[in-house]
N, C-alpha and C positions, 0 to 999 in steps of 0.2 A: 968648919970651913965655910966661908963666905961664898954664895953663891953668884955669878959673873949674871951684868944684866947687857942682854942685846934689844941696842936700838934699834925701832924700827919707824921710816917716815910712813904716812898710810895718805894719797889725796882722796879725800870723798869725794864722788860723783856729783857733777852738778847737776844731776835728779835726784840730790840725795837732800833737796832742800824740803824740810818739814819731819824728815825721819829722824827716830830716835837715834844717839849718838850709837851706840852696842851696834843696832842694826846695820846702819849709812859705815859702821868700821869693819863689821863681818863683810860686807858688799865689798870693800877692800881692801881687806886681807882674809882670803879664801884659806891661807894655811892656819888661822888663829879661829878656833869657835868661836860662837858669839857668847856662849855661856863663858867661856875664859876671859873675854873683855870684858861684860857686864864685870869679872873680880877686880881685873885689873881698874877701868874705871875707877870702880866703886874705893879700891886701894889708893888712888893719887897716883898711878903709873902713866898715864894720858894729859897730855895738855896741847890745849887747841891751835890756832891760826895765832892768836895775842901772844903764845905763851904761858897762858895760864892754863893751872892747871883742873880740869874737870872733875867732880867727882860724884857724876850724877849721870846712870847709863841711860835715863830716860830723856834727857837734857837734848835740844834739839843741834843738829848737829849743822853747823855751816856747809854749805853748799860749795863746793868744789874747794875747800878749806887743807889745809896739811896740818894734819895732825901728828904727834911723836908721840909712841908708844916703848914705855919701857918695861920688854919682856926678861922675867927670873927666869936663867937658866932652867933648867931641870934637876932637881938632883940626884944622884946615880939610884938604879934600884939596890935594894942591902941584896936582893934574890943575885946568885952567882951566875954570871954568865959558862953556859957550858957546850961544848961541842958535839952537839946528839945527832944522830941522821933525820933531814926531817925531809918528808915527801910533799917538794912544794909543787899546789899546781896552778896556781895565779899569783902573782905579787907586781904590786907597783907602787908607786912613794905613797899611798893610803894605807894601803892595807896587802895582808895575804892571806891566800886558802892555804890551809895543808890538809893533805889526808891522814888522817892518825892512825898508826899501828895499836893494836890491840898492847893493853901492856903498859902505857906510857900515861902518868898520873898530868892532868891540865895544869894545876895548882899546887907549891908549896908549902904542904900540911904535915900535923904530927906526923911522922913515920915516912913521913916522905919530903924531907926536907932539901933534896938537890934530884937530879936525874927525871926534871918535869917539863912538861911542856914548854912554860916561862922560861925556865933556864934554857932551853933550846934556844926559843922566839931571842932572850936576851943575846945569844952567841951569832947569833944568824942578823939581827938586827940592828946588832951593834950602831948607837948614833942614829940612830930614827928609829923612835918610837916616843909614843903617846906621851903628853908630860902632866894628863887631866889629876889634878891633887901634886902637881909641883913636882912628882916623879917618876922618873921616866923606867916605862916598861910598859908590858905589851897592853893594848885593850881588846883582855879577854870581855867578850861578852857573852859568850854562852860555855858550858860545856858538854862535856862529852864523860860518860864513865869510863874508869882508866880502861875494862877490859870491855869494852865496846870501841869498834874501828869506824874510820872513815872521815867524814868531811866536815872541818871548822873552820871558821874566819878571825881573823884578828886586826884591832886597827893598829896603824902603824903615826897617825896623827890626831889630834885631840878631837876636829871637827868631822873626820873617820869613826873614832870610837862612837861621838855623842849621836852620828845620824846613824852609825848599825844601830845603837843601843835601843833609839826611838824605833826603829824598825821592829828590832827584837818584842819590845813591850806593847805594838800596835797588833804584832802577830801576823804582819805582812810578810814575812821569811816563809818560802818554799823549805821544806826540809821534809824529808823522805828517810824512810826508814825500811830496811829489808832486813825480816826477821823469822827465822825457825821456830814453831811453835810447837807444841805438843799437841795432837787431838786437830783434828778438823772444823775450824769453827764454818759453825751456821745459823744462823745465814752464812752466806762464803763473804757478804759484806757488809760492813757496816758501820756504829761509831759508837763510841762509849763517851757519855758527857757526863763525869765524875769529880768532884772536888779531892785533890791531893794534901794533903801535909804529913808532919812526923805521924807516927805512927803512938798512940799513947800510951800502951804496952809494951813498945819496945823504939826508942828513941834513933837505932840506927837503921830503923826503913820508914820507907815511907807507908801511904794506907790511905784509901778512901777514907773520908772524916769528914761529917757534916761540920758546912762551914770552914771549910782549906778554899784553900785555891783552886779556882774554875779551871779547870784541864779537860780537853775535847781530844782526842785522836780519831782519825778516819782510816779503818783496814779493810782491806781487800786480798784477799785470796789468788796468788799470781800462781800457785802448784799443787800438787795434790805429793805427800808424801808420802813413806812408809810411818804408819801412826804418827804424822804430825803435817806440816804443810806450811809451805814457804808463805810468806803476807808481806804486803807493801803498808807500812804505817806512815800516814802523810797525820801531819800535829797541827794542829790549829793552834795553841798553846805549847809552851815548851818547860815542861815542872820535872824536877829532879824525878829518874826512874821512872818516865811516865809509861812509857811503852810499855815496860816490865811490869808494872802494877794495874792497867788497864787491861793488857791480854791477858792476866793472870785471872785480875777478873772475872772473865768471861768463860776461864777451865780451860785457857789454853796458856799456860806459863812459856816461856823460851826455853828452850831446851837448852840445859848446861847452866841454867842460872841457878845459883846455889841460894841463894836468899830467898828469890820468891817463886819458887817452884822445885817440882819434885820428879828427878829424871826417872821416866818411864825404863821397867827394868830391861824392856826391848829396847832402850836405847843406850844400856850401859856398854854394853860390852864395844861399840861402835866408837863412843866415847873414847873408852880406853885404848881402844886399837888406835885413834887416829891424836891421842893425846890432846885432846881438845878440853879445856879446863875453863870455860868461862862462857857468858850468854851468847848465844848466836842471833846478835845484833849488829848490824853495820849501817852507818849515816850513807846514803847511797846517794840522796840530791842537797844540793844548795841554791834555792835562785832567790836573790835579793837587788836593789836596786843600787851602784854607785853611790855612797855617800856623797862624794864631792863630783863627778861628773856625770851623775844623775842617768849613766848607762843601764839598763837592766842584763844582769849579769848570773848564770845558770849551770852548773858544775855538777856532772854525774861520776859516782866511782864506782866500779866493780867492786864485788864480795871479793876480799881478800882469799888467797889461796888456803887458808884452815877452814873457812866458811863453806869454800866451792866443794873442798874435798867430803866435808860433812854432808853437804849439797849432795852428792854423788851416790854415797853413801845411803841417803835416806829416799833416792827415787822409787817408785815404787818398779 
């Protein structure tokens, strides 16, 4: 199926005399990235004030000139749209937060090929959403472990996705972490600055490994528990399982993590009573800055009710 093109007229600014075309057109159209024009450009979808057509994003760009842009639709995502509850708690035509329930896979992968976060975003988003690589679905840009809860963002347009993403990969995201540990660490605070990747013995964890990826977390000690103790894990970095392999690190694994830790036997029977089967981790802050209207923006969630009750459970 042929995919439907929308025109769009775009006037440059007449201080937009001397800038390169991409930029003087991102300046006027705030809903289209600049990296999607530089394609388009670069594609023959743009022609200038004459009529001709441009194909050069660095090419200077006439000074209060109208230029016609012709944008590819999007086309559909193959991911199924599905009707999942999702706990939204920001959304505007950029982007949305949600808080995620423990349980709920971000991405459709082997074995979990519907009933995912995306298929949610897809059902709830319907008609707006990101169309970066020509098809339209959500811009995840981080995740979250299925059975870890709490706070994600998503874009909902392409120049949303590209300015979280940059954010993400600067490392300017606030993101907070409230986590059940096993053992008392001590110092009660501190940081672990450790290189992550697979793991070479065993491909589905991860593992400190000279020479991975720079991963920093900073924890602090917020309680004192019955053999363990609550910690606020703030990330300077954000690498697959980092919290979980950093605390682990240091002889204080999550408590309930089945991969990389080992539940203390004073802690089973608590477990089983309160049927809690998975890490006691929850994404507690988000503050990041407005992609597109450049507001600084900051989202706190409470430990879900399996976490508090565990919580409770483990005071001394």
């Amino acid at each position: 199926m042929n995919r439907g093109v929308v025109t769009i007229e775009a006037r440059v600014s007449e201080k937009a005399l001397g800038l390169r075309l991409d930029r003087a057109l991102a300046d006027a159209l705030p809903e289209v990235s600049r990296e999607r024009l530089k394609a388009l450009i670069a594609g023959g979808a743009v022609t200038d004030p004459r009529g001709t057509v441009v194909s050069d994003p660095s090419s200077k760009a006439v000074a209060g000139g109208l230029y016609v842009v012709a944008v590819p639709e999007a086309t559909p995502s193959t991911n199924e749209a599905q009707d999942i509850a999702l706990n939204v708690v920001f959304e505007d035509d950029h982007l949305i937060v949600i808080d995620k329930q423990a349980g709920l896979v971000v991405h459709p992968a082997a074995g979990n090929a519907d009933g995912t976060l995306v298929n949610a975003l897809l059902h709830h988003c319907a008609g707006n959403l990101s169309g970066i690589g020509g098809v339209a679905r959500p811009g995840i840009v981080h995740r979250i472990d299925k059975d870890t809860s709490g706070l994600m963002v998503a874009a909902k347009t392409d120049r949303a996705h590209e300015g979280l993403a940059r954010q993400f990969h600067d490392h300017s995201i606030d993101r907070r972490y409230k986590a059940m540990v096993s053992g008392r660490p001590n110092p009660t605070a501190g940081s672990v600055d450790a290189p992550l990747a697979r793991s070479p013995s065993n491909r589905k964890k991860i593992a400190i490994v000279p020479g991975g990826k720079r991963a920093v977390t900073h924890y602090t000690t917020l309680e004192r528990l019955n053999g363990g103790a609550l910690v606020e894990c703030r990330l300077e970095t954000g690498r697959t399982h980092q919290v979980r392999v950093h605390m682990a690190s240091l002889g204080h694994p999550l408590i309930g993590d089945p991969v990389y830790g080992r539940t203390k036997q004073g802690h089973k029977a608590l477990l089983e009573t309160l049927g809690f089967r998975r890490q006691a981790l929850h994404a507690a802050r988000l503050g990041f800055i407005h992609p597109v209207n450049g507001n600084a923006l900051a989202f706190d969630s409470e430990m879900p009710a399996d976490m508090q009750e565990l919580f409770s459970g483990l005071l001394v």
